[in-house]
Backbone as XML, in Angstrom:
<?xml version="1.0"?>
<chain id="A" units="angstrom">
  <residue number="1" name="UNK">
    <atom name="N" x="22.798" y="63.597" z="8.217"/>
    <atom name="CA" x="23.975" y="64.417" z="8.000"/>
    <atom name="C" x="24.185" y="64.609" z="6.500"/>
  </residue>
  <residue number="2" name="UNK">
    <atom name="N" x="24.477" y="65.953" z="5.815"/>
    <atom name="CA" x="24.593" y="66.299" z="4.816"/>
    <atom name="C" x="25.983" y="66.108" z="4.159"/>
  </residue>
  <residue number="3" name="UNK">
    <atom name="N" x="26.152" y="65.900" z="3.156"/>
    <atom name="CA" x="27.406" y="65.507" z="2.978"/>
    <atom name="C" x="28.035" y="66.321" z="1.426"/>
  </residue>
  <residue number="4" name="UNK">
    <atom name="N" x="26.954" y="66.962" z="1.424"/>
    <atom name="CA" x="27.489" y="68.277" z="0.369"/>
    <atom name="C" x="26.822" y="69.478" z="0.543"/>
  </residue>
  <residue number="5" name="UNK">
    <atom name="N" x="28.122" y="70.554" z="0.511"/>
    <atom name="CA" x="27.523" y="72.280" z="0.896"/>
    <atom name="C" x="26.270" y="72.637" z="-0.143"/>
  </residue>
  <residue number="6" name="UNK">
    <atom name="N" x="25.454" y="73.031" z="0.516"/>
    <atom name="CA" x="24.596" y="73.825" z="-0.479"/>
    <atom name="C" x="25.771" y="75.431" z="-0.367"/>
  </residue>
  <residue number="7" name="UNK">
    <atom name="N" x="24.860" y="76.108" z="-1.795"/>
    <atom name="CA" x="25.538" y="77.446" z="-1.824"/>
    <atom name="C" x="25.154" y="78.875" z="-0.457"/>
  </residue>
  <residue number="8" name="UNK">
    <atom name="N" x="23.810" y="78.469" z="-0.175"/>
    <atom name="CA" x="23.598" y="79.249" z="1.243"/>
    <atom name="C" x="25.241" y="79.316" z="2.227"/>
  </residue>
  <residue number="9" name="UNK">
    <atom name="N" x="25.493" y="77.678" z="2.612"/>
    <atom name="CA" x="26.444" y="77.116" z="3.939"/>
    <atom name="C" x="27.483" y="78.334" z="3.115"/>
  </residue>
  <residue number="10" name="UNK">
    <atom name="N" x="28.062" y="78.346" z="2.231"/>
    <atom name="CA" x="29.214" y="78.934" z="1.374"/>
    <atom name="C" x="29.505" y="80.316" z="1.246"/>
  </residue>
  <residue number="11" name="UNK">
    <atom name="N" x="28.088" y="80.953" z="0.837"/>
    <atom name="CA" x="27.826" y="82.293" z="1.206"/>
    <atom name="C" x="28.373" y="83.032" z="1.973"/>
  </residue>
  <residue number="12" name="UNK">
    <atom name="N" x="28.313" y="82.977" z="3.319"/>
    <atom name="CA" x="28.889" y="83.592" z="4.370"/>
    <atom name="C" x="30.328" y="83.702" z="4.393"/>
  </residue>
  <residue number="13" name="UNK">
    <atom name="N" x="31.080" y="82.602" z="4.147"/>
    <atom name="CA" x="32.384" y="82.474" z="4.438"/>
    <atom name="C" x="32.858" y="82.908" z="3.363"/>
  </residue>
  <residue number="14" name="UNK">
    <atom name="N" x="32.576" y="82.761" z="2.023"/>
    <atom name="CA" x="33.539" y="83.708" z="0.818"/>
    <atom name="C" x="32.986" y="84.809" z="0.975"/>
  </residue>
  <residue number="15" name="UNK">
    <atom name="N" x="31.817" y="85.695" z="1.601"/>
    <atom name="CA" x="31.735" y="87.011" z="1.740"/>
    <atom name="C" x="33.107" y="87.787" z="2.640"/>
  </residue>
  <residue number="16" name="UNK">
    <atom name="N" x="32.987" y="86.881" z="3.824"/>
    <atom name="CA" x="34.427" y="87.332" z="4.832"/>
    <atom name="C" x="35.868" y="87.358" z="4.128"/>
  </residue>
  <residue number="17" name="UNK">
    <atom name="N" x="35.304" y="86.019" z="3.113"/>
    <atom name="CA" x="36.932" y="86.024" z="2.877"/>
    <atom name="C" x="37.315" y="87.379" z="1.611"/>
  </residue>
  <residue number="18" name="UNK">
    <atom name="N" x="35.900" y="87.580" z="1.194"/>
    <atom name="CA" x="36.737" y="89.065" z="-0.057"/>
    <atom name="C" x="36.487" y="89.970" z="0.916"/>
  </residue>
  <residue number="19" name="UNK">
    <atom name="N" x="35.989" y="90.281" z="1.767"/>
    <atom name="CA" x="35.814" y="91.605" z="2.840"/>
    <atom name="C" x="37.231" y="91.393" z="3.322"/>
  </residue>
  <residue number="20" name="UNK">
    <atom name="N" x="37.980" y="90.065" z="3.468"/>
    <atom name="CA" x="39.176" y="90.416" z="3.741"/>
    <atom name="C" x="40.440" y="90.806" z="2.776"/>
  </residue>
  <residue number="21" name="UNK">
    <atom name="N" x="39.903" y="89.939" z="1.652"/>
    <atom name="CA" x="40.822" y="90.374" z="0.445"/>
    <atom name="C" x="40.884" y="91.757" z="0.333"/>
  </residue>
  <residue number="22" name="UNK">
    <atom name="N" x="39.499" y="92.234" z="0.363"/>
    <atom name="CA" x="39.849" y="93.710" z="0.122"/>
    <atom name="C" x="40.647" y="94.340" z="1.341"/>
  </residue>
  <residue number="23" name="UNK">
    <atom name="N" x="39.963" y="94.131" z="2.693"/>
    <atom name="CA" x="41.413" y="94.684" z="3.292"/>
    <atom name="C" x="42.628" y="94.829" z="3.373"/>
  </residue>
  <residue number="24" name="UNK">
    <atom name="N" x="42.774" y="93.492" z="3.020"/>
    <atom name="CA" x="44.351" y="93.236" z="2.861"/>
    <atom name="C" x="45.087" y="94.598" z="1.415"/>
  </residue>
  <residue number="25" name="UNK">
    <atom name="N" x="44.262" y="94.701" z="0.233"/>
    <atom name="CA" x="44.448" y="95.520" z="-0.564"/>
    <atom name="C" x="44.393" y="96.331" z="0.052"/>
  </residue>
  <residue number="26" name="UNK">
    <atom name="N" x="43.438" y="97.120" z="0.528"/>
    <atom name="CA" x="43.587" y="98.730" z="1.260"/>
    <atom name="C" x="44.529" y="98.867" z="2.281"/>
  </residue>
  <residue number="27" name="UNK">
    <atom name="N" x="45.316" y="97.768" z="2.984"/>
    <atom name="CA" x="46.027" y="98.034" z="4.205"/>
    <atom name="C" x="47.543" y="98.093" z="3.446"/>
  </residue>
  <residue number="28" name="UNK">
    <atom name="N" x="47.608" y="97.313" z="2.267"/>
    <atom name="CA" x="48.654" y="97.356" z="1.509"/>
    <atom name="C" x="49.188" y="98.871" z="0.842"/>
  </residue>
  <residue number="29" name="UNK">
    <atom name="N" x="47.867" y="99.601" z="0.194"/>
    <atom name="CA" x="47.921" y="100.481" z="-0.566"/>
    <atom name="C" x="48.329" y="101.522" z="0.632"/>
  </residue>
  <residue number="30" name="UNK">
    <atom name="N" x="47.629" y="101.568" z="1.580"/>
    <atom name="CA" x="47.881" y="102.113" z="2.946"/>
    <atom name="C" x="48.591" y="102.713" z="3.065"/>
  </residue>
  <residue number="31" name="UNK">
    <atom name="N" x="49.655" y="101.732" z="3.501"/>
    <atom name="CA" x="51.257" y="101.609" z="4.097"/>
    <atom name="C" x="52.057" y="101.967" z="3.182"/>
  </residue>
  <residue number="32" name="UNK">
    <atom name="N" x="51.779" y="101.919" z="1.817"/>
    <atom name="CA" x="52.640" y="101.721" z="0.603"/>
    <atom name="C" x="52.833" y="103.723" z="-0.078"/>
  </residue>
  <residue number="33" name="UNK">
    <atom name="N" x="51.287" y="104.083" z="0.817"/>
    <atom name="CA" x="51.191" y="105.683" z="0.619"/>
    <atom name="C" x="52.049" y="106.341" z="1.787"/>
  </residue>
  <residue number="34" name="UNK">
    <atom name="N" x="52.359" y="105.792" z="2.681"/>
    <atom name="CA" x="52.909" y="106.095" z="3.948"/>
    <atom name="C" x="51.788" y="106.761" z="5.081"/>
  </residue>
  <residue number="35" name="UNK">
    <atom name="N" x="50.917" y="106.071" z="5.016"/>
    <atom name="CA" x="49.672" y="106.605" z="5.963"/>
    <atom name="C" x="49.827" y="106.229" z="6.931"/>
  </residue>
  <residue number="36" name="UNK">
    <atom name="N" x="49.097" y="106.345" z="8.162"/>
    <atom name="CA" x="48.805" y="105.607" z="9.389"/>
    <atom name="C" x="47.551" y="105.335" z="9.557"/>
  </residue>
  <residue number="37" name="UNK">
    <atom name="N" x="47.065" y="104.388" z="9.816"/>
    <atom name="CA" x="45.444" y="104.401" z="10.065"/>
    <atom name="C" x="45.133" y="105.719" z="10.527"/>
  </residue>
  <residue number="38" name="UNK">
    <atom name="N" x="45.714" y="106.643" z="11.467"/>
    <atom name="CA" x="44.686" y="107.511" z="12.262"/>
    <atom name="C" x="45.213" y="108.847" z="10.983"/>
  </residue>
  <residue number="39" name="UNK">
    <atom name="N" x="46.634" y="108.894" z="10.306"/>
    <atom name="CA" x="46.132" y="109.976" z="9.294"/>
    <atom name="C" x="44.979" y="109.507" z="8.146"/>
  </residue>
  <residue number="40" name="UNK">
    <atom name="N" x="45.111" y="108.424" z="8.093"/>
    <atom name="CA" x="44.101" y="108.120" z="6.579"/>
    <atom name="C" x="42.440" y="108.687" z="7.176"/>
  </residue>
  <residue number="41" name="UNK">
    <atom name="N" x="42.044" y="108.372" z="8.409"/>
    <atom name="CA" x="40.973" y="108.527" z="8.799"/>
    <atom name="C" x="40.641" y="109.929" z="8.988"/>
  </residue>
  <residue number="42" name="UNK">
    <atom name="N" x="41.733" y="110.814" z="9.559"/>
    <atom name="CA" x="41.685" y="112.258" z="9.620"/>
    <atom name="C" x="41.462" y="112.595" z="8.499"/>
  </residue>
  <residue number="43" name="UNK">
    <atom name="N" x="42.349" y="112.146" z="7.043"/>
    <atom name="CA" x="42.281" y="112.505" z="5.972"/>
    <atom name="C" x="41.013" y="112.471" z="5.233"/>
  </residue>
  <residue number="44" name="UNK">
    <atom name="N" x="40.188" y="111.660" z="5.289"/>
    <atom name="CA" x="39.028" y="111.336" z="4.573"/>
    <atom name="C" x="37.667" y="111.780" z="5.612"/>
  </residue>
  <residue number="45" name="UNK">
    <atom name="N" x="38.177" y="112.388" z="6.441"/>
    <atom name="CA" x="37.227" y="113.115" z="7.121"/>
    <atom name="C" x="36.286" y="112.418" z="8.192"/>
  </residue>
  <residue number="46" name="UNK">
    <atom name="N" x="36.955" y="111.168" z="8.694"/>
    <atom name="CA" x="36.290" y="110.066" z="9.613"/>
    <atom name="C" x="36.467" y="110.606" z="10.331"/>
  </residue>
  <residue number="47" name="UNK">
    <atom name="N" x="35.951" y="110.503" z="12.246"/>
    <atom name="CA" x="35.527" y="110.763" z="13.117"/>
    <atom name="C" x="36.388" y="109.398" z="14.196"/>
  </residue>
  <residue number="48" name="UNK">
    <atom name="N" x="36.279" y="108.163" z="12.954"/>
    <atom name="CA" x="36.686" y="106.933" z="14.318"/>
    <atom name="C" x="37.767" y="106.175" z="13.595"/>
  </residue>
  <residue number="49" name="UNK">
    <atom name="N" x="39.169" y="106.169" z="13.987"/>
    <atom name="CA" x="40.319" y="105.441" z="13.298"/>
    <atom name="C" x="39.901" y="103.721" z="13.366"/>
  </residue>
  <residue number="50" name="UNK">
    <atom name="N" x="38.732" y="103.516" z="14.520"/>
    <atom name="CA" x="38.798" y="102.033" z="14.423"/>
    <atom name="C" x="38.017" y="101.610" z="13.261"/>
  </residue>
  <residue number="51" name="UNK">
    <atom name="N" x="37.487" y="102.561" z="12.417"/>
    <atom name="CA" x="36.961" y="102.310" z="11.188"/>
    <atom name="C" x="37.443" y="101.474" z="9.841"/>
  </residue>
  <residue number="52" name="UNK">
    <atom name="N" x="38.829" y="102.082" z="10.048"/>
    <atom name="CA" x="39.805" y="102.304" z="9.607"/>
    <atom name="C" x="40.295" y="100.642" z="9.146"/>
  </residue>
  <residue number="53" name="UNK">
    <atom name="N" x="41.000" y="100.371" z="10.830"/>
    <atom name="CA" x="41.166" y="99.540" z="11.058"/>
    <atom name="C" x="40.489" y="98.275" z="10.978"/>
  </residue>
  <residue number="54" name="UNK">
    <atom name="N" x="38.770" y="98.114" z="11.206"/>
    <atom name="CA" x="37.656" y="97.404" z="11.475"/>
    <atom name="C" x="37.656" y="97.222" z="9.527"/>
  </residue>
  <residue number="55" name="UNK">
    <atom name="N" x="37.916" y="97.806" z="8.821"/>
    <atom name="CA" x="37.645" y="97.641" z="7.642"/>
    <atom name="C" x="39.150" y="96.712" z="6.907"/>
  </residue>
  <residue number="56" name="UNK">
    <atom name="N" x="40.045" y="97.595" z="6.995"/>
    <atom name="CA" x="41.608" y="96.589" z="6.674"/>
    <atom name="C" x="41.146" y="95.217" z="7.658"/>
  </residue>
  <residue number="57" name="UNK">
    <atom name="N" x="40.634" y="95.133" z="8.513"/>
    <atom name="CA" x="40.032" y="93.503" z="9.351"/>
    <atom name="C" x="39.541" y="92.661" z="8.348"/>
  </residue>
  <residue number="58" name="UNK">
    <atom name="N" x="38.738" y="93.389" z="7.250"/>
    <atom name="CA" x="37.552" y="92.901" z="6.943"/>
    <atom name="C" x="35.854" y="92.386" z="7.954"/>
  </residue>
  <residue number="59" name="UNK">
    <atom name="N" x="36.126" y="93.408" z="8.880"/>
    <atom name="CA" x="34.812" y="93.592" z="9.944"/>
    <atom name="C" x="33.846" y="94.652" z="9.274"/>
  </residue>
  <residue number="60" name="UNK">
    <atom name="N" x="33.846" y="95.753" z="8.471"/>
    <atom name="CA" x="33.331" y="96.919" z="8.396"/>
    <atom name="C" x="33.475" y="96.344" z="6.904"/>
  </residue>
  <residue number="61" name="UNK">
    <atom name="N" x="32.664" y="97.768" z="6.600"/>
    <atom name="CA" x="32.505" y="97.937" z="4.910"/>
    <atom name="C" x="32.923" y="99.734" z="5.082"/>
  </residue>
  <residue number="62" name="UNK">
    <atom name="N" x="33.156" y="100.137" z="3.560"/>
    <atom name="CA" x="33.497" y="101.509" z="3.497"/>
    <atom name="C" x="32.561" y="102.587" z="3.597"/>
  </residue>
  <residue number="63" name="UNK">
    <atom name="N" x="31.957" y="103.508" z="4.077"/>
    <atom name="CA" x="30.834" y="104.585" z="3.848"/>
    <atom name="C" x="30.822" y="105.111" z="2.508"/>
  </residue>
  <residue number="64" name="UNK">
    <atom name="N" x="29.341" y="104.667" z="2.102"/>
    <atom name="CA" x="29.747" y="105.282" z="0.619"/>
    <atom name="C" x="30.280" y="106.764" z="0.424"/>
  </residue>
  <residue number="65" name="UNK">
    <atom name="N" x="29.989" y="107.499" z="1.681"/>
    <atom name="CA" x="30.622" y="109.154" z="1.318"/>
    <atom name="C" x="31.730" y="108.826" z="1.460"/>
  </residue>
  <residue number="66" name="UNK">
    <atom name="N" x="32.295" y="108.276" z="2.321"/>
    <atom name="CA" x="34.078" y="108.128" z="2.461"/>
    <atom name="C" x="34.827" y="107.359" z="0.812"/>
  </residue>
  <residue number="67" name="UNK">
    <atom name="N" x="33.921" y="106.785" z="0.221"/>
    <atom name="CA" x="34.690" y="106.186" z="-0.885"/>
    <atom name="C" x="35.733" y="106.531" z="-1.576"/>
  </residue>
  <residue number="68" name="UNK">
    <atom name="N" x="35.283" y="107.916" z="-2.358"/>
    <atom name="CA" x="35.954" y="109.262" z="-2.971"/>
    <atom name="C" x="37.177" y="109.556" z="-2.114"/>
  </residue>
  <residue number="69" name="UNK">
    <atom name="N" x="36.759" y="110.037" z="-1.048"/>
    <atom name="CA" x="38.270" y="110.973" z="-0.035"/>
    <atom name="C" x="39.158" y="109.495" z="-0.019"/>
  </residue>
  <residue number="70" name="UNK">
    <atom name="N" x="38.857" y="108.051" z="0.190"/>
    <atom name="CA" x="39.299" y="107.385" z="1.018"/>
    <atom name="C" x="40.436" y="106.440" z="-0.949"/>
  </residue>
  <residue number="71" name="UNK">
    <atom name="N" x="39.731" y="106.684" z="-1.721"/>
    <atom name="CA" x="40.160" y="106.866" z="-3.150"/>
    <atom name="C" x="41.454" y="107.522" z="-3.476"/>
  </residue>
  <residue number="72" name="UNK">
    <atom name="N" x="41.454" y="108.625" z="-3.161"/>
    <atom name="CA" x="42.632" y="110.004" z="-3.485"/>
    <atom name="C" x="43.168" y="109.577" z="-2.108"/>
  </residue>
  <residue number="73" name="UNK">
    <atom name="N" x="43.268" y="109.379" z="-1.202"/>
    <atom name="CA" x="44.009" y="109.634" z="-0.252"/>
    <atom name="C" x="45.265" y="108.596" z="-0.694"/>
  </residue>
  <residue number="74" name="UNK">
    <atom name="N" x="44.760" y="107.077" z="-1.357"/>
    <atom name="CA" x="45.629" y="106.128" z="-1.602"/>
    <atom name="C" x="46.120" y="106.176" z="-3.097"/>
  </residue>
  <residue number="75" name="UNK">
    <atom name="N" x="45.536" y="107.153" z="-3.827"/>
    <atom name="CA" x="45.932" y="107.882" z="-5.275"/>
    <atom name="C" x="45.447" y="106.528" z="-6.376"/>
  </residue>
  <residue number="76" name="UNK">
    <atom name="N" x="44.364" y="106.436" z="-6.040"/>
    <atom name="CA" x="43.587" y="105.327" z="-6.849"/>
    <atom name="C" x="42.825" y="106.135" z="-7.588"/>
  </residue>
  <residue number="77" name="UNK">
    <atom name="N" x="42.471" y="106.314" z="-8.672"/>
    <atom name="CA" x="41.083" y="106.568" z="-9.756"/>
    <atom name="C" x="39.627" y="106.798" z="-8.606"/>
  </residue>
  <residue number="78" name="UNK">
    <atom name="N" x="39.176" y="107.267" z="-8.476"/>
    <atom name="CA" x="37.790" y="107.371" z="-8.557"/>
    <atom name="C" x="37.161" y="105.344" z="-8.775"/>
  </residue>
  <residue number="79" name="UNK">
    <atom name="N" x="36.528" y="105.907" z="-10.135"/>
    <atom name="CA" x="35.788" y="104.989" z="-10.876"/>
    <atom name="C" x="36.802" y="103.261" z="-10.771"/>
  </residue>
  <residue number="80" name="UNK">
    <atom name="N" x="38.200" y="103.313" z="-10.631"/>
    <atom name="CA" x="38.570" y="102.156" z="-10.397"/>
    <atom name="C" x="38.559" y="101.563" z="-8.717"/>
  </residue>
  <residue number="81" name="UNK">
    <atom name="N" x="38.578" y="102.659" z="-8.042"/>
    <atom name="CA" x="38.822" y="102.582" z="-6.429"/>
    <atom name="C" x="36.999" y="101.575" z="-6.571"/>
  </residue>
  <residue number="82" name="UNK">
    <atom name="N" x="36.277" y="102.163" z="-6.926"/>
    <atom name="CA" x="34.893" y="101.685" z="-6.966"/>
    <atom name="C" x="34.699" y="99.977" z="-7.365"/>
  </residue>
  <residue number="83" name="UNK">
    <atom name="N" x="35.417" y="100.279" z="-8.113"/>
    <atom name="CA" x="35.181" y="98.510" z="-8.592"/>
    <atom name="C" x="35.869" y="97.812" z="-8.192"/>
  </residue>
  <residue number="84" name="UNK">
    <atom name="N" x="36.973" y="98.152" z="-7.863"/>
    <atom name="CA" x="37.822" y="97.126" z="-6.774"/>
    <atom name="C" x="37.189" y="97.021" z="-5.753"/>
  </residue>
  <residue number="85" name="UNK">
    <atom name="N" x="36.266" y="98.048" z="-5.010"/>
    <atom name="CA" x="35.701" y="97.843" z="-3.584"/>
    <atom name="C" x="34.413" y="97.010" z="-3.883"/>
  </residue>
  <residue number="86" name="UNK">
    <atom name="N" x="33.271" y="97.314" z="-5.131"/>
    <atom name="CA" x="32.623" y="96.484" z="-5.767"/>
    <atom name="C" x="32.696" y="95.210" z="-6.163"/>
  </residue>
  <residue number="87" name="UNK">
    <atom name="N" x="33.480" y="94.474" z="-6.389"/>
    <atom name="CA" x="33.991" y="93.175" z="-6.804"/>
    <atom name="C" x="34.541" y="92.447" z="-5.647"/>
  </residue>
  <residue number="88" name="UNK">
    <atom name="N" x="34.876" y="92.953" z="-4.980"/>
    <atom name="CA" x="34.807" y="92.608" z="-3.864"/>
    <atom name="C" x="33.708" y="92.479" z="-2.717"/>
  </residue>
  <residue number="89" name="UNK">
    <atom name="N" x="32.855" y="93.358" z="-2.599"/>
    <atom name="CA" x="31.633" y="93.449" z="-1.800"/>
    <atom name="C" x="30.565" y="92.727" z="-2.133"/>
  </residue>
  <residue number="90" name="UNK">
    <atom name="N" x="30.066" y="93.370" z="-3.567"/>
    <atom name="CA" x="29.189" y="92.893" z="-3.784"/>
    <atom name="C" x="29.370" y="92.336" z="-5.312"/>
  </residue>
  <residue number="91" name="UNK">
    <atom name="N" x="29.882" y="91.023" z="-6.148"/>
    <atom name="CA" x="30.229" y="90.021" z="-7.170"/>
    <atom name="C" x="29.254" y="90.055" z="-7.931"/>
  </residue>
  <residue number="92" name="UNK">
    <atom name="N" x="28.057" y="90.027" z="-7.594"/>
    <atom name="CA" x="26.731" y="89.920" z="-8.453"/>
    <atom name="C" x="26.842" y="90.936" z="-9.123"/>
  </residue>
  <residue number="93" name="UNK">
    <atom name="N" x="26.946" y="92.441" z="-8.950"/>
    <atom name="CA" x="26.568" y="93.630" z="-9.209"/>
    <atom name="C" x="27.905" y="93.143" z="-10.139"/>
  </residue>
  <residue number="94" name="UNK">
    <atom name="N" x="28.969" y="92.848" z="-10.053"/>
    <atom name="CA" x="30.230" y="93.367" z="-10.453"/>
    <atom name="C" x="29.885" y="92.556" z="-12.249"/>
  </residue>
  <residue number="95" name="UNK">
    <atom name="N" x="29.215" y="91.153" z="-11.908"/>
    <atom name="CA" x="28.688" y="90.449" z="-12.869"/>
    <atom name="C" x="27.986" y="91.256" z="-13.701"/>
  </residue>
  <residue number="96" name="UNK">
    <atom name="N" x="26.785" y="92.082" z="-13.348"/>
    <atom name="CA" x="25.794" y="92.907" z="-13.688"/>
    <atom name="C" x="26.286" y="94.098" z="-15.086"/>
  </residue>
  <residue number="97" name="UNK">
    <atom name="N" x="27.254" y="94.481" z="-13.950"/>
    <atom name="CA" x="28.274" y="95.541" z="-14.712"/>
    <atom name="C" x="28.862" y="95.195" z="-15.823"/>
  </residue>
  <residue number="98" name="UNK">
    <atom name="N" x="29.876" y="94.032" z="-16.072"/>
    <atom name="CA" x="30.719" y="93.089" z="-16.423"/>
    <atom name="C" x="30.521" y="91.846" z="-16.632"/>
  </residue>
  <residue number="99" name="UNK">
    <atom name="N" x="29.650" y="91.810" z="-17.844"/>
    <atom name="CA" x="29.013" y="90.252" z="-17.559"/>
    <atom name="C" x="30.333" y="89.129" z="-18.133"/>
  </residue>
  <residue number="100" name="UNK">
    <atom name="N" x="31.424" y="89.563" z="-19.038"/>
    <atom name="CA" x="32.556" y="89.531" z="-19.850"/>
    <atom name="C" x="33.650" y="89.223" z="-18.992"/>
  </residue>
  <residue number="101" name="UNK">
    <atom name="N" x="33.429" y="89.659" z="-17.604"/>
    <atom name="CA" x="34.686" y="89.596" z="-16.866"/>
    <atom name="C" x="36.057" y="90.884" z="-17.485"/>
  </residue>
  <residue number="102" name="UNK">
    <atom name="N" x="35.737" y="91.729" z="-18.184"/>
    <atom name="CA" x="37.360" y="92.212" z="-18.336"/>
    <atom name="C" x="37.510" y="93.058" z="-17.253"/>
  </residue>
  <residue number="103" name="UNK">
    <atom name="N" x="36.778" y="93.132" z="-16.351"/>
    <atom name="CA" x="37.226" y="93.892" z="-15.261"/>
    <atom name="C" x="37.985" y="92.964" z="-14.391"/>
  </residue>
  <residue number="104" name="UNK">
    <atom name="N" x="39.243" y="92.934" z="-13.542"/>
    <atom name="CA" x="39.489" y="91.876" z="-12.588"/>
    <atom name="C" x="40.208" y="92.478" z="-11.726"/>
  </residue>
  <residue number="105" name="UNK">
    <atom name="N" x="40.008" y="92.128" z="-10.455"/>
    <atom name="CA" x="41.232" y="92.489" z="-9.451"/>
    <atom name="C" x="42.112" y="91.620" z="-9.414"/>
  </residue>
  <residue number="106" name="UNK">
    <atom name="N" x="43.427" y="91.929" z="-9.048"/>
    <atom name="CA" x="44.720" y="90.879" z="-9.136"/>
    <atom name="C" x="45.382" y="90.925" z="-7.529"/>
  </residue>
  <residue number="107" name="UNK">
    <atom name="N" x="46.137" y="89.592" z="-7.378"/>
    <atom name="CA" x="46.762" y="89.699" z="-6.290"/>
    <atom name="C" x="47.619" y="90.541" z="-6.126"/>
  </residue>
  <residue number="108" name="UNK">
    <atom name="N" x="48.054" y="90.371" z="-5.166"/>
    <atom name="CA" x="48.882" y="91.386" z="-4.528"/>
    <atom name="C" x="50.516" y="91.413" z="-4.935"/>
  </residue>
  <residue number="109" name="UNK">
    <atom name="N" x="50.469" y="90.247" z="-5.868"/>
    <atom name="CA" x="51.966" y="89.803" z="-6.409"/>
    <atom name="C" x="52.173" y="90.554" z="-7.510"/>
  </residue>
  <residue number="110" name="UNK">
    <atom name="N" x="51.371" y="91.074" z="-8.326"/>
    <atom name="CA" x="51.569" y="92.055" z="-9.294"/>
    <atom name="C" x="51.758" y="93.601" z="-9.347"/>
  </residue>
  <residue number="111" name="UNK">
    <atom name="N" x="51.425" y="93.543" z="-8.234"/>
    <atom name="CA" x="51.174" y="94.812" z="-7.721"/>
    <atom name="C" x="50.292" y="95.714" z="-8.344"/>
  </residue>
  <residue number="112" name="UNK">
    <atom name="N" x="48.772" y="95.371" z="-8.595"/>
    <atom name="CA" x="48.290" y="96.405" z="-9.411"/>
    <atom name="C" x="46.923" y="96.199" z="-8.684"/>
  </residue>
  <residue number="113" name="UNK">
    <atom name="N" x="46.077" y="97.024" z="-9.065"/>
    <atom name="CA" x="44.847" y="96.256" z="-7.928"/>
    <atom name="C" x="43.793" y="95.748" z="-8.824"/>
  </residue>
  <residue number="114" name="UNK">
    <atom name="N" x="43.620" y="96.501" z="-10.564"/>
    <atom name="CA" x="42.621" y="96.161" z="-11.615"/>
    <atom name="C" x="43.476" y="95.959" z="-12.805"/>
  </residue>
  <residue number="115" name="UNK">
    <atom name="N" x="42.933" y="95.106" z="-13.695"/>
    <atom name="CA" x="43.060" y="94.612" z="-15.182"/>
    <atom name="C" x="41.984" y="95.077" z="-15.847"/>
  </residue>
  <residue number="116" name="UNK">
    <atom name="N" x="42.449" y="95.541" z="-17.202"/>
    <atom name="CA" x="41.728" y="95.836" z="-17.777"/>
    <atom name="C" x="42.346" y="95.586" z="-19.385"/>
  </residue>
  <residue number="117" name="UNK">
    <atom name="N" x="40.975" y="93.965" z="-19.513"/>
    <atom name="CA" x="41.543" y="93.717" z="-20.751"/>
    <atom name="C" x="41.589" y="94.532" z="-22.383"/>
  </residue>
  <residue number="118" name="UNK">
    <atom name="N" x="42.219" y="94.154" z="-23.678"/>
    <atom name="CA" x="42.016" y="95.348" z="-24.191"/>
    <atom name="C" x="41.081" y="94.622" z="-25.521"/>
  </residue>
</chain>
């Protein structure tokens, strides 16, 4: 019996848990635009509201064509909607980008979704 995580065991479960962070952000920004899941999905030109939904879960990931529409619909930047969904998804890349860290997403207590140091 092992008695310390390797980083593999770890992997999985902080992936779910920012696939959920980020939902929780998009379901926030959501509601806060006055959307409904099934207008946001009409809006950005989806086909299936459980998309929608399956993603605010943190079950789904975003279509990269939907990024853009799904961006403006919640009146986020482009290029910031990206890195919030980036830093969240995929950390390495966000590293890649940002080896400095001044990019950051913030909780939900500030109400802002990126920092940007100066």
């Amino acid at each position: 019996m092992r008695d310390q995580k390797t980083i593999s065991d770890l992997t999985p479960n902080a992936a779910k848990v920012r696939k959920l962070a980020l939902g929780a952000i998009l379901k926030a920004k959501r509601e806060a635009s006055g959307l409904t899941q099934a207008q946001l999905s009409k809006n950005i030109g989806s086909d299936y509201v459980t998309g929608v939904s399956q993603i605010e879960n943190g079950v789904g990931r975003i279509p990269h064509h939907l990024l853009g529409p799904w961006a403006d619909q919640l009146g986020i930047p482009r290029h910031d909607f990206a890195l919030i969904v980036l830093s969240h998804i995929e950390p390495g890349l966000m590293d890649l980008l940002d080896p400095d860290q001044t990019i950051r997403p913030l909780d939900g207590e500030n109400q802002q979704l990126l920092y940007r140091s100066s």
